[in-house]
Every structure is written in C-alpha cells, then in structure tokens.
KOLVO-580532 format. One record per residue (C-alpha): x, y, z; residue in three letters. Coordinates in steps of 0.05 Angstrom, whole numbers. Layout:
BEGIN
      x      y      z   r
      X      Y      Z ALA
...
end
This chain:
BEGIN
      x      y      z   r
    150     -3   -677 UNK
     91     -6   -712 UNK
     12      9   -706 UNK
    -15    -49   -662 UNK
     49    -51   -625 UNK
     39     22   -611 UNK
    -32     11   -598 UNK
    -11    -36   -550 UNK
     38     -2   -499 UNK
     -5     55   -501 UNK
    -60      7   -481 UNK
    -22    -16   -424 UNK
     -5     50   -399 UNK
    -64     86   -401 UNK
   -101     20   -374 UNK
    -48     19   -308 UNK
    -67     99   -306 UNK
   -149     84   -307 UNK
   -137     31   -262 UNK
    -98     71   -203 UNK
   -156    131   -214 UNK
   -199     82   -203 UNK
   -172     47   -146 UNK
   -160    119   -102 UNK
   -237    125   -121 UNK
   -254     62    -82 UNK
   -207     70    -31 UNK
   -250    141    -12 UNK
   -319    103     -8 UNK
   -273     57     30 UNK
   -287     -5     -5 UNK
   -201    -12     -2 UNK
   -173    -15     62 UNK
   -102    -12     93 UNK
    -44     14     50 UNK
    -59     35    -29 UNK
      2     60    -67 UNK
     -4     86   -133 UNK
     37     86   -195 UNK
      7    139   -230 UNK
     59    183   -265 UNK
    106    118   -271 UNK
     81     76   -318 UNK
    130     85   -376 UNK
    185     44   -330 UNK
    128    -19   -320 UNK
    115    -22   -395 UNK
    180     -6   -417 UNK
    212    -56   -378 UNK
    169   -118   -385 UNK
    152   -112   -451 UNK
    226   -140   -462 UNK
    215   -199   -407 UNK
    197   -273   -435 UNK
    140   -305   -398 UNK
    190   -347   -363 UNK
    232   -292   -336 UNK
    212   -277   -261 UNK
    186   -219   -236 UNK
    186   -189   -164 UNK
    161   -110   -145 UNK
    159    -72    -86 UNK
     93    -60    -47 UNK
     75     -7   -107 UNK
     64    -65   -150 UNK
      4    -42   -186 UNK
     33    -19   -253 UNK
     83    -87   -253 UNK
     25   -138   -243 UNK
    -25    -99   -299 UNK
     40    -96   -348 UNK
     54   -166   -326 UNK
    -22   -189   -359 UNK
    -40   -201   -280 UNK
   -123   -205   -296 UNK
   -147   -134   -271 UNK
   -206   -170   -241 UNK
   -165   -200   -196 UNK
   -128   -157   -172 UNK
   -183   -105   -156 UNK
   -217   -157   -124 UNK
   -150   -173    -83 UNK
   -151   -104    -61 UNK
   -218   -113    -38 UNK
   -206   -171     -1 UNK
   -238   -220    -41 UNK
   -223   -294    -47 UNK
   -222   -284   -122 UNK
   -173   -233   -107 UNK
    -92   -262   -145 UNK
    -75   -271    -73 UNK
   -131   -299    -42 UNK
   -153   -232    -19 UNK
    -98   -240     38 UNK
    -44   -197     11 UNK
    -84   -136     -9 UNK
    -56    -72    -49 UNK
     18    -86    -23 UNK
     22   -162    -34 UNK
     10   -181   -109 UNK
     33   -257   -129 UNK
     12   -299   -187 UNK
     57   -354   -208 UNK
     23   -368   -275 UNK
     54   -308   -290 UNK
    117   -313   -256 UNK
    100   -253   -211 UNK
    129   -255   -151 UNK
     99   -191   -113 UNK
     89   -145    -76 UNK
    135   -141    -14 UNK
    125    -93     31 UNK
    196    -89     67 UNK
    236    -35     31 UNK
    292    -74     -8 UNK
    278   -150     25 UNK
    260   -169    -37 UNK
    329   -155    -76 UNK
    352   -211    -38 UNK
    299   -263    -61 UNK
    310   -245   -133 UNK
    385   -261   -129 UNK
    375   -323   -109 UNK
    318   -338   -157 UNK
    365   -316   -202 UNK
    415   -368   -172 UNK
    375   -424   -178 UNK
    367   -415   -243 UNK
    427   -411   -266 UNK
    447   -472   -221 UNK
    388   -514   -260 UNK
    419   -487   -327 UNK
    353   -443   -346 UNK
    344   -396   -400 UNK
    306   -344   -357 UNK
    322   -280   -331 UNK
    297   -252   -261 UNK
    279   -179   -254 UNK
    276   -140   -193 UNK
    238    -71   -184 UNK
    254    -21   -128 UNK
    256     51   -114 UNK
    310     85    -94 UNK
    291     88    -30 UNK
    315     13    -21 UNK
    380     32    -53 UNK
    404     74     13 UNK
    390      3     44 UNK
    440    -53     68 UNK
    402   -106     30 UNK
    418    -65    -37 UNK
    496    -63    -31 UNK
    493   -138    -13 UNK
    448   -160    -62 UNK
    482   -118   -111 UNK
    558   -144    -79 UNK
    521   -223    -81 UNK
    498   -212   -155 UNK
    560   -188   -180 UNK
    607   -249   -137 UNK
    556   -306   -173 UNK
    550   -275   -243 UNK
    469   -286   -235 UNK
    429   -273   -284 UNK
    386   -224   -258 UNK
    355   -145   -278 UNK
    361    -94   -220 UNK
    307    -46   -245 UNK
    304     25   -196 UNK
    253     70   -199 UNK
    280    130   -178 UNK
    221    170   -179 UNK
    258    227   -126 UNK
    220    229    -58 UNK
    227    156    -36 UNK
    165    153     15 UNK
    178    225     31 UNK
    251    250     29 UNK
    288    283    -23 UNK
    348    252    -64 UNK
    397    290    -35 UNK
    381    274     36 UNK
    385    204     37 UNK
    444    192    -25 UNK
    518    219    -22 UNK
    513    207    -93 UNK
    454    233   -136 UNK
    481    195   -192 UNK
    452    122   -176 UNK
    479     90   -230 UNK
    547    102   -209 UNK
    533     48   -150 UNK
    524     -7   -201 UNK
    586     10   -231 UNK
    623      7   -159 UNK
    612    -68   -160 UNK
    631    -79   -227 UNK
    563    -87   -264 UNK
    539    -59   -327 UNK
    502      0   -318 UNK
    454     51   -353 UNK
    407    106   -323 UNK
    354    125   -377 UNK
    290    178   -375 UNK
    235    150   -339 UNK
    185    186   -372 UNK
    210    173   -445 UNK
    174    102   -453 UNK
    212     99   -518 UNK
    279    111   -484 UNK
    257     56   -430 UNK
    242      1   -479 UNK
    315     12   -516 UNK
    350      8   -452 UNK
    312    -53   -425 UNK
    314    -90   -498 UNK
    393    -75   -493 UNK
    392    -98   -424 UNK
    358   -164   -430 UNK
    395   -181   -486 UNK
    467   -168   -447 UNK
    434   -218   -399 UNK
    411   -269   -436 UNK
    480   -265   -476 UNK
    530   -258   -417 UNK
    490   -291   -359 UNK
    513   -231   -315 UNK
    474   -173   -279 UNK
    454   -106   -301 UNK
    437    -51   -268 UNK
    385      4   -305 UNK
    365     60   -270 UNK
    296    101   -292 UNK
    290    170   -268 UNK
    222    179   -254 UNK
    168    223   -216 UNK
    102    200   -182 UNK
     49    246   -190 UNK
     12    223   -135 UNK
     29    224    -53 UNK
     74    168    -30 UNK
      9    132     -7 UNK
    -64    151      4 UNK
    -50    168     79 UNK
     11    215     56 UNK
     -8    293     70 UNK
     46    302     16 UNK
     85    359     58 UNK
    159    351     23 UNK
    146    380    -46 UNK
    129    434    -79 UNK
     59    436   -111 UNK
     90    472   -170 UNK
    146    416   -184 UNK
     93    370   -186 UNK
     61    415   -246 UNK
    127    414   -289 UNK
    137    345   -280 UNK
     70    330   -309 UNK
     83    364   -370 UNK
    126    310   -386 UNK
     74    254   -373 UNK
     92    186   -406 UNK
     20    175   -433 UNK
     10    249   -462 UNK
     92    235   -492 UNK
     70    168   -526 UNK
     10    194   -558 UNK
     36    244   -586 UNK
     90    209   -613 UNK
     41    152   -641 UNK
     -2    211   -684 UNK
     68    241   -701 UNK
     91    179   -737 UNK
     26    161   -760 UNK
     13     95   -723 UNK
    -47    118   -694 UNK
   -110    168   -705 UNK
   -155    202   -661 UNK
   -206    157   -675 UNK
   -165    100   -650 UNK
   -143    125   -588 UNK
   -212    142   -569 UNK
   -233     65   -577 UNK
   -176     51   -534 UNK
   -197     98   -474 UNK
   -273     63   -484 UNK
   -240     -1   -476 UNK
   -202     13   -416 UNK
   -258     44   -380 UNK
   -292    -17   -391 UNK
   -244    -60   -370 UNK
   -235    -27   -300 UNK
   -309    -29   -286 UNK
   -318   -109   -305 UNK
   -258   -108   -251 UNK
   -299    -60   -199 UNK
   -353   -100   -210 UNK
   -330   -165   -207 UNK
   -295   -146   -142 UNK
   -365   -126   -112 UNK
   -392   -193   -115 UNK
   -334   -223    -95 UNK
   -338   -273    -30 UNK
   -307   -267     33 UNK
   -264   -321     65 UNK
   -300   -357    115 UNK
   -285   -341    186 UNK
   -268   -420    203 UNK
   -209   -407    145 UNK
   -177   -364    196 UNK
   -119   -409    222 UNK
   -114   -431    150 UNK
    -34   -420    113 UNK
    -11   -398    186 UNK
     35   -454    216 UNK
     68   -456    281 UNK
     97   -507    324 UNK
end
C-alpha cells in the first residue's frame, strides 16, 4: 500500500462515518423519515470489500446500504437527497434510506427483506456466467439473514451452478436485536459455507487491512475458478439496530470495548505508523469530508418533490 492509496481508504471510511453522523442529525430535525440504519462502526467490511470489485462486478446490500453505496462512488448528494425524498435522490426519492439503486454503478440496493436479496444475486451471477462475462456479483448480508431459508438455498443453488458470485456477511453480533447464540446452533458461520462445499474464510471486521487481503484473495479465487466464496467479517455496530431501536439487548459497556477497536482510529494509526501519512494530511482529509456531506445536506434541501399527478407513475396493475 502506499500514501494516496492509504489516503484513499481512509477517505472512504471516515467519509461513510461523517456521512451516517450526519444523516442521524437530520433524521432528529426530521428532515429523514421512515427507517434510517446506520453503518457506523462497520465500515472497514464496505471498503475492504469493494475496493477489490471491478466496476463491472455487481453489487447488491441489505437495507443498511449506506456504507456499500458511499464505497461503491454512489454520489453522496444523491443519496442524501434520496433519503430526503427528493427526485434528485439515486432512486428517485422513492426508495429512501433502505432502497439504494444506481445501475451506472452496478449497485443493486438496498432490499429491505432480510436475505431476499441472496437469491437475486445468484442468479445475476447466473446470467452472467450463461452470457460468458468476466464479472463477479457480490452479495452483502448480516447474519441475521443467514438463520434464514433463503441463505441455505441460495448458498445450496450457488454451490449446484458453480456461479460466480461473493457471499459477503456482516456478522456484526445482534442481528436487529438478538444475540449470536440465540438465533445460530453454530457461532462459527463460516463453517456453513463449508457444509455446502464452498471456499470459505472468516476474517476481523474491524482490521480493514485484514479485510482487503481476504477480499483481494477472494476475488481472485473467483475470477480464476468461476465458483463461489463465502467470507465472513466479524463485525460490531456501534450504533442501535435502527433509529427507532431503544437498544435494550446489550450491554452499554460491550459497546465501549468494542470501540476501542474502531476501524478508522486502527487505520490511522497504522498509516502514521508506516509513514504514509502525517497529521497534517489527515486533517485536510477530515476538512474535505465535512465539506462534502454538507454540499450533500444542502443539495438535498433544495431538492424537488415529485409531483402529486406522478403518483400512479412505475405502479402497474392489471
């Protein structure tokens, strides 16, 4: 690694970080409505992950899509106004914080149905290995959606077809609000990808160094063998599960320790360690970010609202 490419995960870490602080701001004076899930605490797995993607390799997320679509290059502004509402918004202001989707980017969301997405990306990952393409598909969930049906046959599908396709799980320990242990027989989630025969590796979370070996080792087993892989990141949300979540199931104190090993605070400290970054440097990059998320604040505020005669319009029925 050197300097700018340093300077540049960090960039996109502390950026998704600014961005969710931002966000829960707005969502207070109620300028977001509905559902807002963050990703703070999380953002090592994002980076890690899709910094070894090609811009033709698809993409699809679970509702807590935030840190995906910024690591993606998803333009900030629109996705702030999206939460808003907006028209500008990346999804016409009609999917909101759960419902991400820009196909310049091959980003393909933001679902909100725990583990119907895993689904979809095997058989985007079918098609395109039926039309002979290069590209990869990568699918992000938390393990929450691997105590799902939809997991085990995605997972069983995957493995039958010999798809090209990254199962990425966040395990970040709570799911929306229960433990590990209450909801797996088996705390050791990697051991399910290894039940249906595909290559497996559960890496730190939290180590965004450990997250881009695994993923660069991962992606290239793909793109070499055609077949799935299955990486597991062990991660921790330092946030509730949503902004309505009275955050009940956890110890206030486990939250502490598990901030001590913040991916940011890790990175930067590694970057001044090795010398590929000063003080100085990282204090342009915080000025930059906070800029950033305010041009996306305020282009979001003078965003337009659809029409109310656009009301019927994208809605079919017979």
């Amino acid at each position: 690694m050197n300097a700018e490419e340093g300077h540049h995960l960090l960039y996109q870490m502390q950026l998704i970080r600014r961005f969710e602080e931002k966000s829960a701001e707005q969502y207070t004076k109620a300028k977001i409505r509905g559902f807002l899930h963050l990703y703070i605490g999380e953002e090592a797995v994002a980076v890690g992950v899709i910094q070894s993607l090609a811009d033709e390799d698809k993409i699809l997320s679970t509702y807590r899509e935030h840190g995906h679509a910024i690591a993606r290059g998803v333009d900030t502004k629109k996705i702030m106004a999206e939460m808003y509402g907006k028209q500008e918004g990346c999804s016409l202001g009609r999917g909101g914080s759960m419902h991400f989707f820009d196909t310049k980017k091959n980003f393909y969301g933001g679902n909100a149905i725990v583990s119907g997405h895993l689904p979809m990306a095997v058989g985007m990952a079918l098609a395109s290995k039926k039309q002979n393409k290069k590209n990869i598909t990568c699918c992000f969930f938390g393990e929450g959606a691997a105590a799902e049906g939809e997991f085990h046959e995605a997972m069983n599908l995957a493995a039958l077809w010999q798809v090209p396709l990254l199962m990425v799980c966040e395990n970040n320990q709570y799911a929306m609000g229960t433990a590990l242990k209450y909801t797996h027989s088996i705390l050791e989630l990697e051991k399910k990808g290894m039940a249906y025969g595909i290559d497996t590796v559960a890496v730190d979370g939290m180590d965004l160094n450990a997250v881009i070996n695994a993923a660069n080792k991962a992606v290239a087993k793909i793109k070499e063998t055609g077949k799935p892989y299955f990486l597991v990141c062990n991660t921790y949300r330092f946030r509730a599960h949503s902004m309505f979540d009275a955050e009940l199931y956890r110890d206030k104190g486990e939250v502490e320790e598990w901030k001590k090993r913040d991916p940011i605070t890790t990175f930067k400290k590694y970057l001044l360690l090795e010398k590929l970054t000063t003080e100085q440097e990282l204090s342009i990059i915080e000025t930059r970010i906070e800029s950033e998320v305010q041009e996306a604040v305020d282009f979001a505020e003078v965003g337009t609202w659809e029409p109310i005669e656009n009301l019927t319009k994208f809605v079919y029925s017979q």
